[in-house]
DRENRODO-979393 format. One line per field, with one value per residue (C-alpha): x, y, z. Coordinates in steps of 0.001 Angstrom, whole numbers, always signed. Layout:
% residues N
east = [X,...]
north = [Y,...]
up = [Z,...]
This chain:
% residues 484
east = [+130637,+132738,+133763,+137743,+137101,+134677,+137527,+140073,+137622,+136964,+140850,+141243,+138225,+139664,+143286,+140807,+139979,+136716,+135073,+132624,+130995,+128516,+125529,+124185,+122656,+123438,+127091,+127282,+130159,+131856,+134958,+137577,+137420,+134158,+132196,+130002,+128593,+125760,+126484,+124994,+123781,+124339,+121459,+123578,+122363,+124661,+127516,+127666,+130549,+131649,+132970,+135211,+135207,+130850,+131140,+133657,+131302,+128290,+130503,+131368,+127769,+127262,+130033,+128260,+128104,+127683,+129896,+126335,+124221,+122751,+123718,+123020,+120529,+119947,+122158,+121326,+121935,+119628,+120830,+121840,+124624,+127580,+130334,+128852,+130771,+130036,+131120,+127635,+127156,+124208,+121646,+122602,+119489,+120706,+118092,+119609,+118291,+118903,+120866,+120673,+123451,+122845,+125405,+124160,+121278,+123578,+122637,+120289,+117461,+114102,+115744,+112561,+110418,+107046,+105432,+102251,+99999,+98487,+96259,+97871,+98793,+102732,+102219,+100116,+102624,+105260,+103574,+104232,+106848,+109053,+106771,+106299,+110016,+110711,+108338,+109392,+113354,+112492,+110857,+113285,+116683,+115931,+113741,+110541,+108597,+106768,+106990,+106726,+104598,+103520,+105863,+102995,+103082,+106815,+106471,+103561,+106068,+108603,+106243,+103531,+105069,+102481,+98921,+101163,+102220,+98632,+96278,+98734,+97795,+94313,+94208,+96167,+97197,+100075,+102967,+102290,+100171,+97011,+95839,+96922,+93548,+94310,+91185,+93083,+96916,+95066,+93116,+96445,+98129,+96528,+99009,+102439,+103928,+103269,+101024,+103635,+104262,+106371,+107505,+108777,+110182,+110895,+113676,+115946,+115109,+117274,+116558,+115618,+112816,+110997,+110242,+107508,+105908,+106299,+106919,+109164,+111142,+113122,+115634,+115600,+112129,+111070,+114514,+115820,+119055,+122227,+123653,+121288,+117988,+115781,+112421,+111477,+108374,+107676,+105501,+103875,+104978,+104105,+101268,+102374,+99583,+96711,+94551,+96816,+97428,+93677,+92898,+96738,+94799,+97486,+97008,+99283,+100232,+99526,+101956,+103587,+106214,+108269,+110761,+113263,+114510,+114898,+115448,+118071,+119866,+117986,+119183,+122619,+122379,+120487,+122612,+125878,+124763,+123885,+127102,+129312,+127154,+126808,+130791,+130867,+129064,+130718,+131534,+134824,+138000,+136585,+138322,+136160,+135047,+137705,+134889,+134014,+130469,+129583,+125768,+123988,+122923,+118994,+120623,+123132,+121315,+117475,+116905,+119883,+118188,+114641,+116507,+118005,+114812,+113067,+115191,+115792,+111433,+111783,+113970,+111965,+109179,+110549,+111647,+108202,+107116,+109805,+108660,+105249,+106105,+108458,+105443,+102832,+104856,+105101,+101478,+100387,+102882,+100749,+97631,+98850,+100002,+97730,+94506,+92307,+94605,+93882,+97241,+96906,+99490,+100313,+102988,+105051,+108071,+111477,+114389,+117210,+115781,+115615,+112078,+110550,+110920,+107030,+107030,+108682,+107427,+110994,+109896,+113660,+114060,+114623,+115424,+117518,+117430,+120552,+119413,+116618,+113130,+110438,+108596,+105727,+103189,+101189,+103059,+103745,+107492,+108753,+112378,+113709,+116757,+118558,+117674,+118185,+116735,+113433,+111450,+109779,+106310,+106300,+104599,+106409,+106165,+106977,+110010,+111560,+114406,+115140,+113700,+110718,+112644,+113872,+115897,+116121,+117444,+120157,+122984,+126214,+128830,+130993,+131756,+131119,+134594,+135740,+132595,+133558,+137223,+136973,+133126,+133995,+136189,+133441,+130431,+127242,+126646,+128771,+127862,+124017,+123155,+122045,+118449,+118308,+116448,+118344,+117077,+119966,+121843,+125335,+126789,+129064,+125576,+124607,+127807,+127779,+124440,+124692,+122925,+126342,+126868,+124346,+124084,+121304,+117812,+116347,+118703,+117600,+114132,+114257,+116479,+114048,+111029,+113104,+113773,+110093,+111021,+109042,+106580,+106435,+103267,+104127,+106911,+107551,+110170,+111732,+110763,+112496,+114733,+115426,+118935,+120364]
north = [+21276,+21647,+25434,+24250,+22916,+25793,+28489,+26378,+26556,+30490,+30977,+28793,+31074,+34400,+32977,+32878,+36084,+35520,+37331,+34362,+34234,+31864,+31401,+28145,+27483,+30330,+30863,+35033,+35490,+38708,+38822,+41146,+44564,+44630,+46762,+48300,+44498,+43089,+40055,+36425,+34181,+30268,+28278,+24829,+21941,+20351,+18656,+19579,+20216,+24063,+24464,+26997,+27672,+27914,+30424,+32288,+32296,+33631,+36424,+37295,+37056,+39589,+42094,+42680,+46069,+47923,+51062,+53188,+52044,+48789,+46923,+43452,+44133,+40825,+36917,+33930,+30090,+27564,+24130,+22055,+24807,+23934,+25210,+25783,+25200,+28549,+30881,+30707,+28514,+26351,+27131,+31239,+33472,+36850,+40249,+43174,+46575,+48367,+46092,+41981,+39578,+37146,+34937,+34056,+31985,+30590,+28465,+26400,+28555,+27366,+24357,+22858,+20494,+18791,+16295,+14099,+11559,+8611,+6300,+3147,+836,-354,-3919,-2940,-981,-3323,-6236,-4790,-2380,-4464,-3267,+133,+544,-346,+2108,+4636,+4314,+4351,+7973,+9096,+7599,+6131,+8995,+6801,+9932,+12116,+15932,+17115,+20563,+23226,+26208,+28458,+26151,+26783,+29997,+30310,+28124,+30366,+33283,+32240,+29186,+26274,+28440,+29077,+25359,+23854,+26582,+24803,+21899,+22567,+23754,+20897,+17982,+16481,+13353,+11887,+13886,+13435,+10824,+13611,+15097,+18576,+20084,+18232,+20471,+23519,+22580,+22178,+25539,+27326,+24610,+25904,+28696,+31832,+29782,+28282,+31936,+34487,+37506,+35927,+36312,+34073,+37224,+35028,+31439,+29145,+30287,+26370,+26149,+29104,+29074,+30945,+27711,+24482,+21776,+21571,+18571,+19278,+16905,+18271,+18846,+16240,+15131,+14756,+15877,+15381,+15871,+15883,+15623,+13006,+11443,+9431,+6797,+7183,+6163,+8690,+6769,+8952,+12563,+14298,+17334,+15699,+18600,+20126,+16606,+16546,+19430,+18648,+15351,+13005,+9725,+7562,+4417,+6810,+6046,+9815,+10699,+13571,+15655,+17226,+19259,+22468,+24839,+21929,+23235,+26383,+27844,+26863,+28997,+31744,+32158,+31314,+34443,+36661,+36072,+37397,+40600,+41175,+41527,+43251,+45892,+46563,+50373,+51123,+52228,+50573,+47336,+43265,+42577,+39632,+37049,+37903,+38044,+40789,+42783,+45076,+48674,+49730,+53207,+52542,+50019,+49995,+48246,+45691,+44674,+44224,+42614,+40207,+39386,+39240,+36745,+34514,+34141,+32515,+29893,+29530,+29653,+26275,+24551,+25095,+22378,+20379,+19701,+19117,+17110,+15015,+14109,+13711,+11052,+9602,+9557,+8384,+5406,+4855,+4811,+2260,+0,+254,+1501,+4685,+7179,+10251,+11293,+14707,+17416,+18430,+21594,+22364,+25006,+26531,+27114,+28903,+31854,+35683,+37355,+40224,+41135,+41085,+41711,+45026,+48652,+49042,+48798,+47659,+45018,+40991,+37904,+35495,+31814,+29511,+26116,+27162,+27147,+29548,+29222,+31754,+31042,+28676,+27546,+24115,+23489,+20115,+18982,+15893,+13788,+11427,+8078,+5933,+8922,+10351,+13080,+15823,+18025,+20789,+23888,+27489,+29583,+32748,+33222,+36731,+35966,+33776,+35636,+33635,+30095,+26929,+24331,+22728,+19426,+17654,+19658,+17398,+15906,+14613,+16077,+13793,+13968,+12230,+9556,+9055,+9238,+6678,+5232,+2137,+1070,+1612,-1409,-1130,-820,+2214,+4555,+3620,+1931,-1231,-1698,+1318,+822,+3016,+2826,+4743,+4079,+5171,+3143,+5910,+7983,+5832,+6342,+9932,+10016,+7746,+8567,+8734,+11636,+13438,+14893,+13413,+14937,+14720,+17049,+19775,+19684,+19415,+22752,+24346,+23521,+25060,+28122,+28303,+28642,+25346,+22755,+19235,+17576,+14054,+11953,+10029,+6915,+5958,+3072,+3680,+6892,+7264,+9092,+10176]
up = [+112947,+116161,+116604,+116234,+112949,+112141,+112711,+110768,+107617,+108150,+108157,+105244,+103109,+104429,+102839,+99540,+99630,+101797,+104600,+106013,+109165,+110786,+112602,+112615,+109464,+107680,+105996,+105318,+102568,+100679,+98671,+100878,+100320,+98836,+101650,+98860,+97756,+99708,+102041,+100403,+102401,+102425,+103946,+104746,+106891,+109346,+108369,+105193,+102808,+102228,+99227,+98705,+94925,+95312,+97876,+96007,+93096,+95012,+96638,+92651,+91807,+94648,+93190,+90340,+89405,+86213,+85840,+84435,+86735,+88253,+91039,+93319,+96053,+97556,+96818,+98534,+98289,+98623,+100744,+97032,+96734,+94840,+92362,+88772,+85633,+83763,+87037,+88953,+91602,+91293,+93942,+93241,+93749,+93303,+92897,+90898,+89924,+87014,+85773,+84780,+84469,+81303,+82552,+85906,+83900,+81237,+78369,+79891,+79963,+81663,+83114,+84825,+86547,+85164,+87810,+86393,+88303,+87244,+89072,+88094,+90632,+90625,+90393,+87522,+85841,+86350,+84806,+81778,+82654,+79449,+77002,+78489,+78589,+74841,+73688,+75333,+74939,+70732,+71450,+73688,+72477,+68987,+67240,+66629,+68327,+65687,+66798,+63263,+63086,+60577,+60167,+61911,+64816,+65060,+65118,+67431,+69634,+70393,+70479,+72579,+74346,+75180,+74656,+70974,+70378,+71189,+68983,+66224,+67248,+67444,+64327,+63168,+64999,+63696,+64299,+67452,+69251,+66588,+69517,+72574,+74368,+73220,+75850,+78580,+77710,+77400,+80358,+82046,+81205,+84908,+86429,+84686,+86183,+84255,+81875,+79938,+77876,+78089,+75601,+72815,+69376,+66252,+65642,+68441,+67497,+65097,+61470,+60373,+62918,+62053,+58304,+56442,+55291,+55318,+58047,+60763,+62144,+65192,+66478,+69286,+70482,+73039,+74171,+77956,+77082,+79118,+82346,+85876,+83596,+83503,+83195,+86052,+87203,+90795,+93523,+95789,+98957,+101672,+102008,+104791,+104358,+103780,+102870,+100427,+98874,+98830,+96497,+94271,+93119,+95216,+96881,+98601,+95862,+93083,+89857,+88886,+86603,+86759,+83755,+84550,+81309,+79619,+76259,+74508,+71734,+71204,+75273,+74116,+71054,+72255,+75961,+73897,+71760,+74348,+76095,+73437,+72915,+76998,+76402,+73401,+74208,+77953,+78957,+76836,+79214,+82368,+83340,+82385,+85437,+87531,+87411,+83801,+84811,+82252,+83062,+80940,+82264,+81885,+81894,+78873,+77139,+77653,+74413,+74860,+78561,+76460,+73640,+76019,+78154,+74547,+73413,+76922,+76818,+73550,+74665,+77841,+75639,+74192,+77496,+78366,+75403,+75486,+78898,+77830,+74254,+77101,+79377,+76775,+74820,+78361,+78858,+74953,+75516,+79596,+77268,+74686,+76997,+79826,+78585,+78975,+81844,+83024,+84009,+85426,+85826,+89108,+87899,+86085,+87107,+86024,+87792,+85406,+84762,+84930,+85858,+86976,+90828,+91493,+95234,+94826,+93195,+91337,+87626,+86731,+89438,+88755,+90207,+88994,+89968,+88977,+89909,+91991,+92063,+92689,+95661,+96231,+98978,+98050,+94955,+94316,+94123,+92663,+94106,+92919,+94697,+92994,+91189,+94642,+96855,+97257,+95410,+97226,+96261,+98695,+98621,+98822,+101954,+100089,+102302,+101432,+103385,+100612,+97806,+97285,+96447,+97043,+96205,+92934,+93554,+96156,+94227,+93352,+95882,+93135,+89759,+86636,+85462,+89348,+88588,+84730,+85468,+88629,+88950,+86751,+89739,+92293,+93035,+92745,+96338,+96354,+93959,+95043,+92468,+94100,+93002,+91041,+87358,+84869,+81376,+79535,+76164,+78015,+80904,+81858,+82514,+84564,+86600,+86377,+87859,+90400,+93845,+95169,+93110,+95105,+98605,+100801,+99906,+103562,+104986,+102358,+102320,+106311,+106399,+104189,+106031,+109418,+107355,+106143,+102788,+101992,+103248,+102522,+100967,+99071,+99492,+96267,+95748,+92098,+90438,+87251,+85680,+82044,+81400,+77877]
């Protein structure tokens, strides 16, 4: 950005209410009069877009202060950065002590990424890609999978997470997964972050999926759901470090698919919950806060900040299956139609969540990542692009500087109401789509999501890799995406 421009766009955030300064790539941003807040920091690549209303939402996030005690000590902004919906820009990574901020993860708790390999050639898949495809849009779209599971299975679910949802299943395998390799999951579990479990509770999850007895059938349980997720085929196209590529399992011309999906139904209900109570119980006779960004105190409410943490692993606790119930119908229907796969898991990884801050000595410290991934040395780190774009697997640097994370995505350069409003107008050629193999009930998703919708992934993962927050390992190109 030429400096003449540059100073027009400070002058136009300070009229906002910003202090923002730069030094090339970093954006540094504070809401005025806020000396007491720490300064967040914007990693952006070249050219570009700034948005104001994201970087007024990270300078909020940064604010955040809770009139008992707790405060921000650290915000950044990975390069996908943009405005979110809920208040939180997407790409936040904010570190607080004392306190935690329910609303900077939201309802879509444990938002993730699951990345598989299979070593099935592309012209072999795509011989009978037709019959690969109708199989897997009737367990996806149409409800012919079978996810049906004992009530103690259930419950083991939310408790336990994946090491709870497979000693069900090993116990007794049931609907569609009576033909899954059960050694193989558990096998698997070393390769999800935290093993797939956290903390949880049945005391948080929805009432009708946690009987006493019986069987559960959850409509929502193995289901992509809406917006940026996804299940995608892809090609590894290119290994750029050989010797970590070596020991991941990956080849060059390797078949992989990757999910992209979270808690469903059950985040929405258990973040829509915890929202109202963060509120309700805020310090009477002091002011809501201007960005209604509402925290709860470890020094008011100890057993609140548990309560909450309690209730957030149980939904993560279910993202964490969903994520695996997603890839193993994948990989039953790869078996059916293409005979006896292996189909190993590479990682899997969240990126809306709240966790312990396990670099530091503070007992009440935590990081919270709002569309962004962890990233811990040595740590794979799965960052998709867009359905016309490249995929990345990259491995974290364990960049402090950045809180230990990385990107999550490309982040969006057009909102889905501009693309649903006006993409019908657009050709093919313009939202991206030229080429692009969408398997989706909706048309109007497959606007939303266009790749024009996206910024460019290369600039992203080459800003990280200059910060040292990242380095890249595969390269892999989509061959087909499946959208709800």
């Amino acid at each position: 950005m030429q400096p003449k421009n540059l100073r027009r766009l400070l002058r136009a955030l300070s009229r906002q209410g910003l202090d923002v300064h730069y030094n090339h790539p970093i954006y540094s941003v504070r809401l005025q009069n806020s000396a007491n807040a720490p300064v967040a920091e914007v990693l952006l690549p070249e050219g570009f877009p700034v948005e104001a209303k994201a970087f007024k939402q990270l300078a909020n996030l940064a604010n955040i202060r809770h009139p008992s005690g707790g405060h921000v000590c650290q915000v950044c902004a990975t390069p996908d950065f943009h405005p979110g919906d809920a208040g939180v820009a997407i790409g936040s990574v904010v570190e607080t002590e004392g306190m935690i901020i329910p609303a900077a993860v939201g309802s879509d708790i444990n938002c993730g990424m699951r990345l598989h390999l299979a070593d099935l050639s592309i012209d072999d898949f795509l011989e009978k890609r037709d019959r690969f495809v109708e199989l897997i849009k009737g367990d996806y779209f149409l409800g012919t999978r079978d996810v049906t599971m004992t009530a103690k299975t259930s419950r083991a679910l939310f408790e336990h997470g994946i090491p709870g949802w497979l000693d069900g299943m090993l116990d007794l395998p049931t609907g569609s997964f009576v033909n899954s390799e059960l050694d193989q999951l558990a096998a698997e579990c070393d390769r999800v972050f935290l093993g797939g479990s956290l903390d949880g509770s049945i005391r948080w999850a929805p009432e009708e999926l946690v009987p006493e007895e019986g069987w559960v059938r959850d409509g929502g349980l193995g289901t992509i759901g809406g917006g940026n997720h996804f299940v995608e085929i892809q090609m590894v196209e290119a290994i750029e470090d050989r010797a970590r590529a070596f020991a991941w399992g990956v080849r060059e011309g390797q078949l992989a698919f990757m999910v992209h999906s979270g808690s469903r139904n059950v985040g929405k209900f258990i973040g829509g919950l915890w929202r109202t109570r963060t509120q309700a119980v805020w310090l009477q006779g002091h002011p809501y806060p201007e960005s209604r960004l509402f925290s709860l105190s470890v020094h008011r409410n100890p057993d609140l900040v548990q309560d909450y943490l309690q209730a957030q692993a149980t939904a993560a606790n279910y993202g964490f299956v969903n994520r695996l119930v997603l890839a193993e119908l994948l990989r039953l229907r790869l078996r059916q139609v293409y005979g006896d796969i292996e189909a190993p898991l590479v990682y899997d990884l969240p990126h809306n969540i709240t966790l312990p801050q396990k670099e530091s000595t503070q007992i009440h410290r935590w990081i919270t990542r709002k569309g962004a991934c962890p990233a811990y040395a040595e740590q794979p780190v799965i960052i998709p692009g867009s359905m016309g774009t490249p995929s990345y697997l990259v491995v974290g640097k364990g960049n402090p500087a950045f809180l230990w994370s990385a990107s999550h995505g490309a982040g969006r350069l057009r909102s889905r109401f501009e693309l649903s409003r006006r993409g019908a107008g657009y050709c093919e050629e313009t939202l991206g789509l030229t080429g692009v193999d969408c398997i989706t009930l909706r048309e109007e998703r497959r606007i939303e999501e266009a790749p024009a919708a996206y910024k460019p992934i290369q600039p992203i993962i080459e800003a990280q890799v200059k910060a040292k927050m990242v380095s890249v390992v595969a390269r892999l190109r989509p061959i087909l995406t499946f959208k709800a």
